[in-house]
N, C-alpha and C positions, 0 to 999 in steps of 0.2 A: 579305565586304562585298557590299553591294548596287550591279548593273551602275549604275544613274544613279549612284551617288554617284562611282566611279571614274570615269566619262565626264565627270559636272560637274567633280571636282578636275581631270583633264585639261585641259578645255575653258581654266578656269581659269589652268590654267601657260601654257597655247598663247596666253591673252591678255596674259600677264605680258610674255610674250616678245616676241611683237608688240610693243607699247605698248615697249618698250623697246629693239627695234628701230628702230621707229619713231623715236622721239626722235633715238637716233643719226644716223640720214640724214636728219632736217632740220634737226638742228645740223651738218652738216657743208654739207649745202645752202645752207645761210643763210651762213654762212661764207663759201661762194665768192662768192655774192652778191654782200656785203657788202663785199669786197677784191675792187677789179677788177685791170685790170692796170695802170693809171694812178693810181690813188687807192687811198690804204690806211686804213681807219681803225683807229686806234693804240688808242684809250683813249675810253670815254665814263662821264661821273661824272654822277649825277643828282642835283639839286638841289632838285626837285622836284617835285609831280604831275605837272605837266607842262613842265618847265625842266630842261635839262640842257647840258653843258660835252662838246664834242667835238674833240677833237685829232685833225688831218687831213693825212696825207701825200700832199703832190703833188709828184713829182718830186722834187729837193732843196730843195724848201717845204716849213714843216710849219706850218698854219694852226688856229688857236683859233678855234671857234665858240659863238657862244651860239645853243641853239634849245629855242624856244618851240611852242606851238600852231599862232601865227597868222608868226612869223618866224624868218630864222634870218640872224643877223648875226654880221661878221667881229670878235672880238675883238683878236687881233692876228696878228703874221705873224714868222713866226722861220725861222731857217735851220735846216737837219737837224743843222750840228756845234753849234749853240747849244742843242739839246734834251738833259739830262741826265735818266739816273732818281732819280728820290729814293730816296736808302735810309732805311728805316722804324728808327729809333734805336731806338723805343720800341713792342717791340713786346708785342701784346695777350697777356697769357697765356690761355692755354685752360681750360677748366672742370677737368679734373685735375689744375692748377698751384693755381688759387684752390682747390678743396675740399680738397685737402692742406695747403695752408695754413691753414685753416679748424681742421682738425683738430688741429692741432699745437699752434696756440691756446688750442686747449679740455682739450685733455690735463692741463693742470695743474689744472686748475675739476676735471675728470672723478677725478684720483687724489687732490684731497683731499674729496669725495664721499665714496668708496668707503667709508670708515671709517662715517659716518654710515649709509650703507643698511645695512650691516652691523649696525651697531644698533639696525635698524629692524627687519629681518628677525626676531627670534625675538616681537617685539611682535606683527608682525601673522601669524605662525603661531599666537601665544598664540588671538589675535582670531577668527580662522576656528574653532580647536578649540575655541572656545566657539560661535559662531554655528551649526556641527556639531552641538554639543549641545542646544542649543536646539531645533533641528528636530527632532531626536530626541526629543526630551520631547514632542513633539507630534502 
């Protein structure tokens, strides 16, 4: 192999590394930021481009915010033993739950098929060893 190409895959990995280095210490940066030692933020849901719901712990408060662009207002005010998690009943399946399913579906369409291309198949080998001959004749 030729030295540049070794040196550019290198260079390469050496930025992969970085770059994903990198990430790590300013998601962990941001983090502390973000949680001081008085104020914790719990959860933030977005609503919109630029509208979103912000669940905020102070002390044993835990305050609903709405924030906007231009504000950011108290929606309401609960105590920390009044805040519960939701548990999700209905949860999403993942792409290899539905394509399995998907398939399982189709399996019965798929094995009453099969009889049919089967007797399709010597038709279009007939098809070809004639379109073969033809070219041959010419």
């Amino acid at each position: 192999m030729d030295a540049s190409l070794i040196f550019s895959i290198f260079v390469v990995i050496i930025m992969i590394f970085l770059a994903y280095w990198g990430t790590k210490w300013i998601s962990l940066r941001y983090k502390h930021i973000s949680n001081g030692k008085y104020i914790k933020v719990l959860e933030r849901t977005i609503i919109s481009q630029d509208k979103h719901l912000v669940l905020i712990q102070l002390g044993e408060k835990v305050y609903l915010l709405g924030v906007t662009g231009q504000n950011v207002e108290t929606i309401c005010t609960l105590d920390k033993d009044d805040l519960h998690e939701f548990k999700n009943t209905e949860s999403t399946p993942d792409f290899n739950t539905i394509f399995r399913d998907l398939v399982k579906k189709q399996i019965p369409f798929i094995k009453k098929q099969i009889p049919l291309i089967k007797k399709q198949i010597p038709f279009l080998k007939n098809r070809n060893s004639d379109k073969s001959k033809e070219n041959d004749e010419l």
